[in-house]
N, C-alpha and C positions, 0 to 999 in steps of 0.2 A: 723203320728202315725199309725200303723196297724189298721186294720180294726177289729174290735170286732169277734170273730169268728161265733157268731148266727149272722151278718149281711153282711152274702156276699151274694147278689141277684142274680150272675152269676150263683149261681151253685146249686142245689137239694142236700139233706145230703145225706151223704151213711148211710147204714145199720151199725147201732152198732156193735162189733166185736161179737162173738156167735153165738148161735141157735136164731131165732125170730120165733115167731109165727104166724106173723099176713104177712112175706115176707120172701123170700128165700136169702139166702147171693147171694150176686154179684158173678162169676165166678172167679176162679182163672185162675189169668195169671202168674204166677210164682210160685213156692212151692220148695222149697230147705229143705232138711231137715237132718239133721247130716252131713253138710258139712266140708269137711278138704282138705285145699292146703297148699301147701309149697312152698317156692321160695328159690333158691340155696339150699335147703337142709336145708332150717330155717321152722320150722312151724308157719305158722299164721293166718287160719283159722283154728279154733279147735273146729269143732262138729257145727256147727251156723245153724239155722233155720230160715226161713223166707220164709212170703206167704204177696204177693201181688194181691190183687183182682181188679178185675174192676173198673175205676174209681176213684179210691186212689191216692193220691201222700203221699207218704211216704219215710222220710228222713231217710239217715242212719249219723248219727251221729259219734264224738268217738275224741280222740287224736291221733297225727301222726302216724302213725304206729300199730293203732290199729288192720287194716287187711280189711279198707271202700273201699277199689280200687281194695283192692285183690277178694271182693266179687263181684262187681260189675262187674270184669273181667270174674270173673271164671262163673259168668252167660249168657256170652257175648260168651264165651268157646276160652279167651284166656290165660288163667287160667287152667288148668287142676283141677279136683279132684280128690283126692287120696282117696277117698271114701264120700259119700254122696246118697242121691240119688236129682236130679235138674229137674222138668219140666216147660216146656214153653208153655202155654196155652194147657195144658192138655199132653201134647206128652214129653218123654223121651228127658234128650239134644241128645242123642244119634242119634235119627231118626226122630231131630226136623229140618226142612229143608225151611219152613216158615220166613223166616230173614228181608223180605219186611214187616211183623208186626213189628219188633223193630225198634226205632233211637237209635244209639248208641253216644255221645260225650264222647270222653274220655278226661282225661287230658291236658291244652293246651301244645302242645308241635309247632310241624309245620304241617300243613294240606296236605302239600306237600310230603315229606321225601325228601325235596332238590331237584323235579324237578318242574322246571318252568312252572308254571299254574296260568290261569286265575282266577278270583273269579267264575264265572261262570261254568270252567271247573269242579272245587275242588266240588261246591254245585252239579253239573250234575251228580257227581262219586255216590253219595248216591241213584241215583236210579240203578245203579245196583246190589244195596245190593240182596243176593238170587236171581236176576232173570235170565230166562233161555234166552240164545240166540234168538232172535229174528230180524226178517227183520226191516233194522229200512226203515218203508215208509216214506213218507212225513209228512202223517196225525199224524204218530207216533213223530216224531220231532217236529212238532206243538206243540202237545200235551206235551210232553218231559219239550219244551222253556217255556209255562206256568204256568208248575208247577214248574219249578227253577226262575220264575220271582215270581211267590205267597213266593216262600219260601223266597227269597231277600225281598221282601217287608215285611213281615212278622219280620225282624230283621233291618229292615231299611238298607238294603243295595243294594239295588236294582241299584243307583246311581252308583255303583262302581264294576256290574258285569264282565267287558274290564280289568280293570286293576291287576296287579299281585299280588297275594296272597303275595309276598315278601316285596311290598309296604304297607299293613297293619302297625295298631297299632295292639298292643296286644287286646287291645277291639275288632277293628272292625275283628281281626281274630276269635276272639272266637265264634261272631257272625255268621261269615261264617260257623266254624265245627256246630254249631245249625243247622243253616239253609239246612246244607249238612243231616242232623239228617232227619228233616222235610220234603223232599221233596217230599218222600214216601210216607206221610202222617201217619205214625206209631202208631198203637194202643199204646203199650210201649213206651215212650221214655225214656229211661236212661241216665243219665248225672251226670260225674266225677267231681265235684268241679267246675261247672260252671263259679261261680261269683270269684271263687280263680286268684288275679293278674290283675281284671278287674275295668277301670277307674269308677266312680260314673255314668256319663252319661249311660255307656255300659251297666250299673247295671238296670240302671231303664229301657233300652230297653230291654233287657234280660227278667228282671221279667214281663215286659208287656208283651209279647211273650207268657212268659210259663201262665198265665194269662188266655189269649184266647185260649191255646192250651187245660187246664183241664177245661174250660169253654164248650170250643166244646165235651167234653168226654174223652183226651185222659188222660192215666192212667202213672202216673211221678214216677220212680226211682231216687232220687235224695242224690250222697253221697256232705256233705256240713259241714264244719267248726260250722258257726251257720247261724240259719233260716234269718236272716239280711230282706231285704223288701220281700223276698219270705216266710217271717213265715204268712201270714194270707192263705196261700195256704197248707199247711200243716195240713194232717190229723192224720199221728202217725209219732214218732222217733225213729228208732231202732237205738240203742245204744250199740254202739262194744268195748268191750277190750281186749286186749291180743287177739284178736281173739274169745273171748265169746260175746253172748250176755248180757245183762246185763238190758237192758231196754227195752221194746216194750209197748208202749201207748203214751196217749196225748204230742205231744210237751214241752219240757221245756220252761217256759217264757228265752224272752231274755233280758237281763239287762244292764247296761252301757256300755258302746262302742259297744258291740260287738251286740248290737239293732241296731245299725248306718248301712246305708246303705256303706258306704264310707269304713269302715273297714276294712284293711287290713288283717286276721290274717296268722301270721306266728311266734309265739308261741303255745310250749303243750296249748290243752285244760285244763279246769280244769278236775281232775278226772273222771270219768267217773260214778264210785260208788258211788259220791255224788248224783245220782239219785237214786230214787226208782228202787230199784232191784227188775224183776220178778222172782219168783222160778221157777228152770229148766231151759231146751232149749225150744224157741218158734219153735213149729213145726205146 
């Protein structure tokens, strides 16, 4: 059963949402605000708000197609907006150039796009997220090997950095695009339906993962069907439909099946308007 949410000992509370008196809110590292994209010529972000501070993990919830991956893209900027305004720790996406602060997981799709790589190879790629060319010395490779060995270990897969990404399971690959996320060591980590497709095993390595990841500080993006063994880490739910928001606050309880770590989904959610609606766009 989850953990009660007043007794998780890993971690210090964040600040209430609002103005406090007595402490200053956390920093923003994301602020979107009247966001709108479209794909093919379809709308599906329509106006959407959202600010991520320091040390949050905050889920985006919704049903298929609500517009969870299109936001999550369009923050990533592979997504365009067609009007919004979007920052990334304080700076415009525009002339934000900082990319070694985010992990990005998208989607499982293939880690490769069909060419032949190592597991090791696929995790090494992530440290060149943003960074500028450089001599690779010796010390620098060293250094390079250790941190794609912490991040293998870190998802239990350390064992199987030699062999090819095409020999995975679907688990042990999701694992990999994680650990490709982490090497960097990323203030942000953002991550598309993580646990969506992933065997029970993979589930619990995964959420132990992300676990010690907001333990240590880092601050989670996560778009997710429902909160499954990763709801005692969740701090608020933003809650999408049609491309609106709809909800921003405490997590929904999770209720029969879809509490199970094992849980497959792939049926619509239930509505989404069955939660507490907030008035307006959360900006």
């Amino acid at each position: 059963m989850p953990l009660p949410r007043q007794s998780r000992p890993d971690r210090q509370p964040h600040p209430a949402p609002g103005p406090s008196r007595t402490q200053d809110p956390a920093p923003v590292l994301l602020s979107l605000r009247g966001g709108v994209a479209a794909l093919g010529g379809r709308p599906v972000l329509r106006g959407v708000g959202l600010t991520v501070r320091r040390g949050e993990v905050v889920a985006l919830l919704g049903a298929n197609g609500s517009g969870k991956s299109t936001l999550v893209r369009s923050v990533v900027g592979q997504v365009p907006l067609t009007a919004g305004e979007l920052e990334l720790f304080g700076s415009p996406l525009r002339r934000f150039r900082q990319w070694a602060r985010i992990g990005y997981v998208p989607q499982r799709t293939t880690a490769t796009g069909g060419v032949p790589a190592t597991v090791r190879e696929v995790v090494t790629s992530g440290l060149l997220a943003g960074a500028r060319p450089r001599l690779r010395t010796p010390a620098r490779a060293r250094t390079e090997r250790a941190a794609v060995t912490r991040a293998l270990d870190l998802v239990g897969m350390a064992d199987r950095a030699g062999d090819p990404v095409a020999a995975l399971s679907g688990g042990q690959h999701q694992r990999v695009l994680i650990a490709r996320a982490l090497v960097g060591r990323p203030e942000l980590l953002i991550m598309d339906e993580p646990m969506a497709g992933v065997d029970l095993a993979s589930q619990e390595v995964l959420a132990a993962t992300l676990r010690e990841q907001v333990a240590a500080g880092t601050t989670v993006l996560l778009v997710l069907h429902e909160l499954g063994p990763l709801e005692p880490l969740i701090d608020r739910a933003v809650v999408l439909r049609d491309g609106c928001v709809t909800h921003d606050g405490p997590p929904p309880p999770a209720v029969g099946q879809h509490a199970l770590p094992g849980h497959d989904h792939v049926h619509p959610h239930a509505p989404a308007d069955a939660l507490p609606a907030r008035p307006g766009l959360l900006t």
